[in-house]
N, C-alpha and C positions, 0 to 999 in steps of 0.2 A: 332500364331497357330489358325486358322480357321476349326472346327468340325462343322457340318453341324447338325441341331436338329434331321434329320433322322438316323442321325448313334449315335446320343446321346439317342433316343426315342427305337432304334433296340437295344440296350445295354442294358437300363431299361427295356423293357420286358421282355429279356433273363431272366435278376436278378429276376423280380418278379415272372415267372413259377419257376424258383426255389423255391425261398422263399415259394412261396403257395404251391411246394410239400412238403417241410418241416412242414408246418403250423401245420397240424395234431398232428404230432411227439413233436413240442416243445411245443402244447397244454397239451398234454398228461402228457406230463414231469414235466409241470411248476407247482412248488412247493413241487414235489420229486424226485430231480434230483441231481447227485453230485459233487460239487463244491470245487475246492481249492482257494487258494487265490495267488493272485499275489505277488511277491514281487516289492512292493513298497511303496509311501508315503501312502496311502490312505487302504490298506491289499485290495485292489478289487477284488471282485472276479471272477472266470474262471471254467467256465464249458466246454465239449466236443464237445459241439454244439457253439462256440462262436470259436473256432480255425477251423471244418470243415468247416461252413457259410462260414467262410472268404477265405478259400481257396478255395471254388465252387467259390465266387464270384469274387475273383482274377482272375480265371481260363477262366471266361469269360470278364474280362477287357483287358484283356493283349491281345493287337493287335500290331503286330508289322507297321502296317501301318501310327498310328500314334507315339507310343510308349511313349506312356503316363506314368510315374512314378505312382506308388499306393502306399500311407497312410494309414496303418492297423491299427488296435489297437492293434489286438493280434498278427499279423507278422511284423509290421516294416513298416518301408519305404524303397522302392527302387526306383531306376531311375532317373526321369527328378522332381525335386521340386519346380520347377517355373508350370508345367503342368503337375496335377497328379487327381487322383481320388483317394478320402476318404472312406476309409469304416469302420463300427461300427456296425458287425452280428446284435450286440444283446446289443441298447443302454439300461442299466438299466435291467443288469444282475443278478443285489441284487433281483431287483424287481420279475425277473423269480425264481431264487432260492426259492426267499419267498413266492412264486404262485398269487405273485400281478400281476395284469394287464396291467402294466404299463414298458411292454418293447417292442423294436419295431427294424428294420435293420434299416441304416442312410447310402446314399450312396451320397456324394458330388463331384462335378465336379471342379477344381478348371485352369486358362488355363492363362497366364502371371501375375498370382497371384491375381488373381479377379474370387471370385463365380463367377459361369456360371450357374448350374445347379445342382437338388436335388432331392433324392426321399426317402420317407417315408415310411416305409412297420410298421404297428401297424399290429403284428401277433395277436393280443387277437380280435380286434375289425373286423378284413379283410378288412384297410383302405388302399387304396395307393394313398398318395400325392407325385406328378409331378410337377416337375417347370423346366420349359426349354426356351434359352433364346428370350424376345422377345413375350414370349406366358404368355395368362393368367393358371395360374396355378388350378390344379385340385386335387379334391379327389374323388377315383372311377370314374373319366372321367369329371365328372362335374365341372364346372370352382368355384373358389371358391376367395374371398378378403379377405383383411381384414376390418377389423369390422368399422364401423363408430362412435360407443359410444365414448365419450366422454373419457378420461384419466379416470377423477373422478368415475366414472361408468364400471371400467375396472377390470378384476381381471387376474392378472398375477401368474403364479405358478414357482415355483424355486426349484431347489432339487440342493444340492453341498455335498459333503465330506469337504469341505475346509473352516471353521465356516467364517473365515477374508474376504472372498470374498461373501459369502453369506452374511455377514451381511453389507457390503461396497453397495452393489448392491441393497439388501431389502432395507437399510438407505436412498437411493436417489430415489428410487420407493415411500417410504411408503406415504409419504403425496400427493403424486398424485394419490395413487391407493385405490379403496374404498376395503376396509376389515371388510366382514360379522363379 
């Protein structure tokens, strides 16, 4: 399946005037807002804005020209699961409920089971990171790498509900990562 970066780049825009007309609203809201919880392993929770998100931005993935499968958090998977597009409204939904800053939309491209393409929307900060493929990747339009420090000189951040995988993960990071 060959998607061209102009119809991947037309997609992402769409999603982020969305998002940016929402921005406001989930400003507004972030840390009094009402939330239930999911049923499942981890009690996650789920607010109003984490089920509308997703379906505006469904609404604009769904093309029948390529017919691309979608990965939701909050509706499911349907379609093609070899070539879908991922979506996550509102990763770090605890964080909104708690009026931290630290929630953002996560929209991935995914196309004979190999990332393709990603985009970041940080609603607290008005960041948007693009990566599409073949091109250097940006934040706010500007091309952005990664970092040249050293491991030792590096600090990596990790958030889990899942103590055995957070600490499996910090375990094989910590001696390469410097911690203030």
């Amino acid at each position: 399946m060959k998607l061209t970066n102009t119809y991947i780049a037309k997609k992402f825009d769409e999603i982020t005037d969305y998002l940016k007309s929402r921005r406001s609203e989930l400003m507004a809201a972030s840390g009094n807002v009402h939330s239930v919880h999911k049923n499942d392993d981890y009690q996650t929770v789920l607010t109003r804005f984490d089920g509308e998100i997703e379906l505006a931005i469904r609404e604009i993935l769904i093309d029948e020209t390529f017919d691309l499968g979608i990965c939701g958090e909050e509706h499911g998977t349907s379609g093609d699961k070899s070539n879908f597009w991922t979506v996550d409204p509102i990763d770090g939904t605890e964080h909104f409920v708690r009026g931290d800053p630290f929630y953002m939309c996560l929209i991935g491209l995914v196309t004979d089971d190999i990332p393709q393409a990603a985009l970041l929307y940080n609603y607290t900060l008005d960041q948007l990171f693009i990566s599409l493929p073949g091109e250097q990747p940006t934040c706010n339009g500007d091309s952005i790498h990664v970092s040249e420090r050293p491991m030792q000189r590096s600090i990596i951040q990790f958030e889990s509900k899942d103590m055995s995988s957070e600490t499996s993960f910090v375990g094989r990071l910590l001696s390469k990562t410097y911690v203030p």
